[in-house]
N, C-alpha and C positions, 0 to 999 in steps of 0.2 A: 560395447553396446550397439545392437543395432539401431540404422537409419531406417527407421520403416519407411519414413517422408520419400527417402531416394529411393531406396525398394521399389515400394510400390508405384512411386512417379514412373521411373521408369518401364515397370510391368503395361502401365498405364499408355505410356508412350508405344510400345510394343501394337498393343491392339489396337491403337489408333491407326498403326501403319498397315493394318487387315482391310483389305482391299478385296471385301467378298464376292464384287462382281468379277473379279479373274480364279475363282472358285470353282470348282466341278461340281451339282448339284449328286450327292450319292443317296443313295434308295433310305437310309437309313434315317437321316432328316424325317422322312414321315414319321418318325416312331415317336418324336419327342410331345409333350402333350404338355405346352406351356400354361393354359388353362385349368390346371388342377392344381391343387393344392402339397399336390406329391412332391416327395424331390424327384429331379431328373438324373438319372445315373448311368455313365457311358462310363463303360469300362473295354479293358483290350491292351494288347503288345503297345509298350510304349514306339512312338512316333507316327503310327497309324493316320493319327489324324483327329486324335478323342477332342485336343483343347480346340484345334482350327472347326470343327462342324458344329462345337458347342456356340462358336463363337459367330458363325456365318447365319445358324439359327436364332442366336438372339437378337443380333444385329437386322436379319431383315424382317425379324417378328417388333423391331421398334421397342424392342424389352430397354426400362431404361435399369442396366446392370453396372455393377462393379467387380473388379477379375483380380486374384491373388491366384499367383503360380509357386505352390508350395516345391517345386520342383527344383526351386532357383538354390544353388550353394549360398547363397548369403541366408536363408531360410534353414540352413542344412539341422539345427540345433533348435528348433523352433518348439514353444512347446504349449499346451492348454490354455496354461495361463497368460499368455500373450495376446490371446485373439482380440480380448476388449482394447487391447492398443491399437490392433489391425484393420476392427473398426473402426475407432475415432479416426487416425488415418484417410482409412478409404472416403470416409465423412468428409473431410477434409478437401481430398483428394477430387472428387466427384459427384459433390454435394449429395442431394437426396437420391436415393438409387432402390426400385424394388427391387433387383433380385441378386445373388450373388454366386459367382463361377468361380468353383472353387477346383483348381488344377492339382492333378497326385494330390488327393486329401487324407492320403492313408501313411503319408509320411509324418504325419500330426499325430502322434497319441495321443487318446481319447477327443480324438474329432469330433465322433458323433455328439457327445454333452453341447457344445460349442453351435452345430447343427441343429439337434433337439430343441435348442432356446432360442435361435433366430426362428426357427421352423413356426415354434408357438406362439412368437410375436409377429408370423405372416409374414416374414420374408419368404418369396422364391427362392429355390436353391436348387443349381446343377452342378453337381460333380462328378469329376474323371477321375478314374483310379487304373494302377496298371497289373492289379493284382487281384484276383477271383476270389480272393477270402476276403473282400473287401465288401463285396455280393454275397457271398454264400454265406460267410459268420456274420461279419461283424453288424452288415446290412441289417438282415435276417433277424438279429438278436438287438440293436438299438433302434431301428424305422421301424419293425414292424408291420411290413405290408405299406408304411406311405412313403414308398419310391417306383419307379419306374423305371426299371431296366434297359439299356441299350446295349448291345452287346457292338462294339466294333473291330473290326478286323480290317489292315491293308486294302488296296481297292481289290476289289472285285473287278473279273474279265473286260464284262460290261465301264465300270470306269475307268480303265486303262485304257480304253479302246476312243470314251471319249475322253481323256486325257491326250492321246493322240490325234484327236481328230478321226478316230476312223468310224463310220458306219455302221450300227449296230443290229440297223433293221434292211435294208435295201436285198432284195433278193436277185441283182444283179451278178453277172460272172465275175466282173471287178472287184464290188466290196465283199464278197466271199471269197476271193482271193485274198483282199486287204485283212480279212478276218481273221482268216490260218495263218497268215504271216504274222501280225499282231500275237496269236496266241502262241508261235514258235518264240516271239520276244518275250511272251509272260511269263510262260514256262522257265526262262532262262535268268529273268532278273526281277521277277515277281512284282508287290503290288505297293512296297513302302512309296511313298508320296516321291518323298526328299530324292530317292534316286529316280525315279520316271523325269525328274526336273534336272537330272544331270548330275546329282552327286556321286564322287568315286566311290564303286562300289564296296569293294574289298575294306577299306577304311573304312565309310561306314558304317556297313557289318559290325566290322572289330567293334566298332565304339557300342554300338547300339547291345549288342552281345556282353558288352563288358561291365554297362549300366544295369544288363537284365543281374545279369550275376551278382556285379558289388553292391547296388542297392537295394533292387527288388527283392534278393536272396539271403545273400551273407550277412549284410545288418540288420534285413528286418527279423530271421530267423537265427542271429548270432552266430554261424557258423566257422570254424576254424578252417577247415580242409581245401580252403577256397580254390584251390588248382585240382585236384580231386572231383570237385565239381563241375570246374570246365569238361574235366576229361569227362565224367558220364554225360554232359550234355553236347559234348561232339562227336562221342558215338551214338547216342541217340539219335542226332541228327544224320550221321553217316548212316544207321540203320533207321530211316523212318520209312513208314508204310508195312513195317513188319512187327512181329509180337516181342513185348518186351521181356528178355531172362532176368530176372531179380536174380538168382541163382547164382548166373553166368559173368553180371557185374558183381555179384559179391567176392566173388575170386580174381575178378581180373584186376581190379584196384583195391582188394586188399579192405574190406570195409567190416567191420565189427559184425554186422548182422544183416539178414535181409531186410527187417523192417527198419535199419537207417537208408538202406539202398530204395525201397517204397517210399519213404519220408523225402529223398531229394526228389522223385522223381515228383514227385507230388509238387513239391516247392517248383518245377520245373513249367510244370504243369500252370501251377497257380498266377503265375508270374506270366504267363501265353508265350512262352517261350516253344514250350509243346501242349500240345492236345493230345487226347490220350481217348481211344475207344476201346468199349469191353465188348466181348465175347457175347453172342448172343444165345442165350442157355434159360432152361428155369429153374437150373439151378443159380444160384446167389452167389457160393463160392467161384463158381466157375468165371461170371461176369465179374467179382472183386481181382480174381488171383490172372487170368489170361486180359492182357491189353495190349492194341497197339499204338504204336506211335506216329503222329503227323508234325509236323511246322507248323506257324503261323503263317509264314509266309516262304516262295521259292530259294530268297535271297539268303537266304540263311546254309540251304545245300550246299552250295559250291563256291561262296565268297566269303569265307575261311580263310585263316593259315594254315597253311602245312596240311591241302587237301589236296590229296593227289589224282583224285580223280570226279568228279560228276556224275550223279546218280542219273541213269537210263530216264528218257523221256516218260514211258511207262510209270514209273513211280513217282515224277513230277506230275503227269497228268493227272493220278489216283489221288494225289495232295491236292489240287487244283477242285478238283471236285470235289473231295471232301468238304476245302471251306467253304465253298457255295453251298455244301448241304446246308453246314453249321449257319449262313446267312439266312438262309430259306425257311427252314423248319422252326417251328413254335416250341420253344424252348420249352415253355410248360409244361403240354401235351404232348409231345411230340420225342423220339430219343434216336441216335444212330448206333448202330452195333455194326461188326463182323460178325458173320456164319461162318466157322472153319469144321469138320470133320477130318480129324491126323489124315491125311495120304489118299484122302475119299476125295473131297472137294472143297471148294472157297469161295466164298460169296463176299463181293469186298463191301457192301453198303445192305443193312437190312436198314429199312427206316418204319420203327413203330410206334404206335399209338394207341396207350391207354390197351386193350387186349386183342389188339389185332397188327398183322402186319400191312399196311401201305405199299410200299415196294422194294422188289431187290436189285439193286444198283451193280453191276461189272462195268469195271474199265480196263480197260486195255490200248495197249499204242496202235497196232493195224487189226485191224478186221479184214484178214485173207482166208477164203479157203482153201487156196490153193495150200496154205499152211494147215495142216491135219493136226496137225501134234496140238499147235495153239488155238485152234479153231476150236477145235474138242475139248481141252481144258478151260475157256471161257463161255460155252454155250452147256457142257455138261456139269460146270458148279452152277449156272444158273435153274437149268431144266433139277438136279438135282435139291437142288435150295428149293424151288417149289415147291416139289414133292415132297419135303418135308415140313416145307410152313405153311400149306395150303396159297401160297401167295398167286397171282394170277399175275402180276405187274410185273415184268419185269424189262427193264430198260438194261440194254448195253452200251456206254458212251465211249466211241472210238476217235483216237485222234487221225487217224486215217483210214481211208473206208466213205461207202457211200449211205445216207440215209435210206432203210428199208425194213420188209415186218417179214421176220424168219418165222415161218411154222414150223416147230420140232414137236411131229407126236400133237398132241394134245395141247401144244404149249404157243404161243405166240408170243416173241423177242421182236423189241421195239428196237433196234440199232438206231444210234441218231451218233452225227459227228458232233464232237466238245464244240469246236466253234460254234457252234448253233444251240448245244446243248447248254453252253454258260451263259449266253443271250438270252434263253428265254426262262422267262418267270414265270411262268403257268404250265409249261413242259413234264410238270411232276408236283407231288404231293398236294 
């Protein structure tokens, strides 16, 4: 039988030892809106940081909360009918409390019911989930419009930078030296918290990888093949920033069909292990059946087992900026595509809105002219992308290269270097 008493004392103990003033203030914090009546829902790649900002916001918003970490293995079996013990408990445990934080709440079958009746008896309620059908179905189909979405992902450029201490604004030669250096480290060992604070890489990759898979995946979606799965999700990873073959994995591991090979990738997806852009087309099938694939985070590239080599700065960068798209832009309104034409040209970021296009996005590692070949292939899918979508915007972000405004033709290219380009928040859309 469980100890809920110890359970939760100790959960209890845990947050007591959150020490928010040694905290990094991230952009994201603004989005929570404690004053409604909505629940608050932060979802994202586990370890990111969902329970630690849920926790920094209510603590300096003076909320008086109670916290269960459905995460915990002594929880692992937990189930509906439990939660009124969970209560009394937490009663118990921390006397009166308006709101409650409820960590991985999607490990609880039929959570919502449980939610739905604190909700109508006026409790507040924040929950973290590490899986997008958490948001998209089950949200969608039991709150019904009264929740508030956060979407969180690994820090961002800008809080790595002040995790480090480094400069984010000064327009001196030093701290733009300090800047590129910083983002040659982001690039290399990306934005989970736990490592920027000194954890062995390589280890906890494995672990965090291994949790997305056996929990997040395999039991919540019963599946057997469970090694099967590693493999498409470390060649995903080995091929990210390029289009995914359903085809080309259905032969190469040997899988019943393509729509099981669609169905992990999906699960892959769900779980923010990947992110996944479609094609930008009017036709439907075309955005359903062509996608690419990104990380959530760098760390996931190259602190593998049995990787033998490290993806080109180039397609680190192109990740890099993608999830700053996904930070940026208004999930509602707002959508990112690829433009590809076979063997014509490539446009790596269209960002649209509602019936229009906004801007088109290239990235690339150097911005050389004295390079023809590559000079020509990044500024002719851009000038080429225009002409097609009537767009006028379009931004080049290079990781090296000087900031400047190319006139090609008709056309004006905004060049801006990443470092500057992840810094600023008003730089675009």
């Amino acid at each position: 039988m469980l100890d809920l008493l110890t359970i939760l004392s100790d959960q209890k103990e845990e947050l007591q030892n959150t020490d928010v003033s040694l905290l990094i203030t991230r952009r994201e914090e603004s989005l929570f809106n404690l004053k409604s009546k909505r629940a608050q829902v932060v979802i994202g790649v586990r370890r990111c940081g969902k329970s630690t900002i849920c926790k920094k916001v209510l603590i300096e918003s003076n909320i008086n909360f109670a916290y269960v970490n459905f995460d915990d293995e002594r929880l692992m079996h937990f189930k509906i009918d439990d939660m009124n013990s969970v209560m009394e408990t937490l009663y118990r445990i921390y006397g009166d409390f308006d709101c409650l934080l409820l960590d991985e709440i999607q490990n609880v079958e039929g959570w919502h019911l449980f939610v739905n009746r604190i909700m109508r008896g006026g409790m507040k309620v924040v929950l973290t989930g590490s899986n997008a059908n958490l948001l998209s179905g089950e949200l969608a189909t039991h709150l019904t419009g009264r929740y508030n979405q956060i979407s969180l992902y690994p820090f961002s450029f800008v809080d790595f930078c002040v995790a480090k201490g480094v400069d984010v604004s000064s327009a001196s030669t030093k701290s733009k030296a300090l800047r590129q250096r910083a983002l040659d480290e982001y690039l290399s060992c990306g934005g989970f918290p736990e490592i920027i604070d000194g954890e062995e890489k390589k280890e906890y990759v494995m672990s965090l990888l291994s949790a997305i898979i056996q929990k997040d995946i395999c039991r919540r979606y019963k599946i057997n093949r469970t090694q099967t799965l590693w493999e498409i999700a470390n060649n995903l990873i080995d091929k990210n920033c390029q289009e995914i073959s359903y085809n080309v994995i259905q032969r190469q591991f040997d899988i019943g069909s393509v729509h099981t090979v669609k169905n992990y990738v999906s699960y892959l997806n769900e779980a923010f292990l990947l992110r996944t852009v479609s094609k930008f087309s009017t036709k439907s099938s075309d955005r359903l059946l062509s996608k690419k694939s990104y990380v959530t985070d760098m760390a996931f590239i190259s602190d593998r087992e049995d990787v033998v080599m490290s993806q080109n700065l180039g397609w680190r960068l192109e990740n890099a900026v993608y999830l700053e798209l996904l930070r940026r832009i208004n999930s509602e309104y707002q959508q990112i595509y690829y433009l590809r034409k076979t063997n014509l040209f490539e446009v790596d970021f269209v960002i649209y809105e509602g019936s229009r296009i906004l801007e088109l996005i290239q990235v690339t590692y150097l911005m050389d002219k004295s390079n023809k070949k590559l000079y020509k292939r990044e500024i002719d899918g851009l000038i080429k992308g225009a002409q097609l979508t009537k767009c006028e915007r379009l931004t080049l972000v290079c990781l090296e290269g000087e900031n400047e405004i190319l006139d090609v033709g008709e056309h004006k290219i905004k060049v801006v270097k990443a470092s500057e380009w992840l810094c600023n928040y008003r730089g675009h859309l």
